[in-house]
C-alpha positions, 0 to 999 in steps of 0.5 A: 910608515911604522911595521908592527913590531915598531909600533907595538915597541914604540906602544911598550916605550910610551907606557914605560911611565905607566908602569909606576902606578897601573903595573908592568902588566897593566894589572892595577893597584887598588892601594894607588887607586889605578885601574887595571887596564889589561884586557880592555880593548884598545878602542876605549883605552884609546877613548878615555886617553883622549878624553883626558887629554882633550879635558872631557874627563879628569877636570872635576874639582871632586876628581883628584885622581882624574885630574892627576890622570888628566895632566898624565896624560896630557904630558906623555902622550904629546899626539893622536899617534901616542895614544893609538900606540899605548891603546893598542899595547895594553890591549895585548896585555894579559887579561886580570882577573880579581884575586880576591872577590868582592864579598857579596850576595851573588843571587842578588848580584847577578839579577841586578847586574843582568837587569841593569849592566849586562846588556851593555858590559855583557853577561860576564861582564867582559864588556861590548866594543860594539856598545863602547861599553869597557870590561869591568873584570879585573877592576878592583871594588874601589874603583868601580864604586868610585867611577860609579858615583863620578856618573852619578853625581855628575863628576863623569859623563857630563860633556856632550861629546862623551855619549857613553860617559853620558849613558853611563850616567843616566844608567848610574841613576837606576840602582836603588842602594850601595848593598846591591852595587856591593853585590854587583861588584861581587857578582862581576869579582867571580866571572873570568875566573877558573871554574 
């Protein structure tokens, strides 16, 4: 039976490959295309790893960045145990937060945000365990426009197995233009940040 510190350890050990493209602190990089994954609770972490793993996501010929996360996944994290222990240690990692907003108009951003995000991902964007629903603070404008247009267009959220996948892209459907996601994406860019 594993202690807590052991398995916090075994969970740092196994996100050591992690580190080449989502950082040391799970903070992202936009210029490699990875997500921040600081500050996301363990129980979605541990969803989408077994989502690759079990091929529900990554498997799309439109998706190279899911498929080289797919195999990622699939080679370093050989169990179930793997992934609850890297689930649970980036959980504990420092949240990020944008260090450069998105530009946008804000006004706009928040009345679609709160109209079509919100009641899911909450009012500031922090995310809802209880709804599945992953924090989107601290994803770089890149990434939130391109999982957008995965729910959309059908590259994400399809297998039935993943019922947020496929709420998420039924909701992808309802926003009307890439002004107001650019504005959306300038709205959640400012929460999380020092007043």
């Amino acid at each position: 039976m594993y202690g807590a510190s052991s398995f916090a350890a075994d969970g740092e050990k196994l996100f050591a490959p992690c580190v080449a493209c989502h950082g040391s602190k799970g903070e992202g990089n936009a210029t490699l295309n990875a997500p921040a994954l600081a500050g996301q609770d363990a129980v979605y972490i541990e969803r989408q790893l077994r989502n690759f793993r079990t091929r529900r996501r990554g498997t799309d010929k439109a998706d190279v960045l899911g498929t080289q996360m797919q195999a990622a996944a699939t080679t370093m994290l050989t169990d179930d145990a793997a992934v609850t222990q890297v689930a649970s240690y980036v959980a504990k990692l420092p949240k990020t937060v944008n260090a450069k907003p998105a530009p946008g108009d804000l006004h706009n951003g928040n009345n679609k945000y709160q109209g079509i995000c919100g009641a899911c991902h909450g009012v500031t964007a922090e995310g809802n365990p209880a709804l599945k629903a992953p924090r989107l603070v601290g994803l770089d404008a890149h990434y939130i426009k391109r999982q957008f247009a995965h729910f959309r267009d059908g590259v994400r959220g399809t297998d039935p197995k993943d019922t947020p996948g496929r709420q998420m892209a039924m909701m992808s459907k309802t926003l009307a233009t890439d002004r107001d996601l650019d504005d959306i994406i300038a709205f959640i860019h400012r929460q999380g940040r020092p007043k």
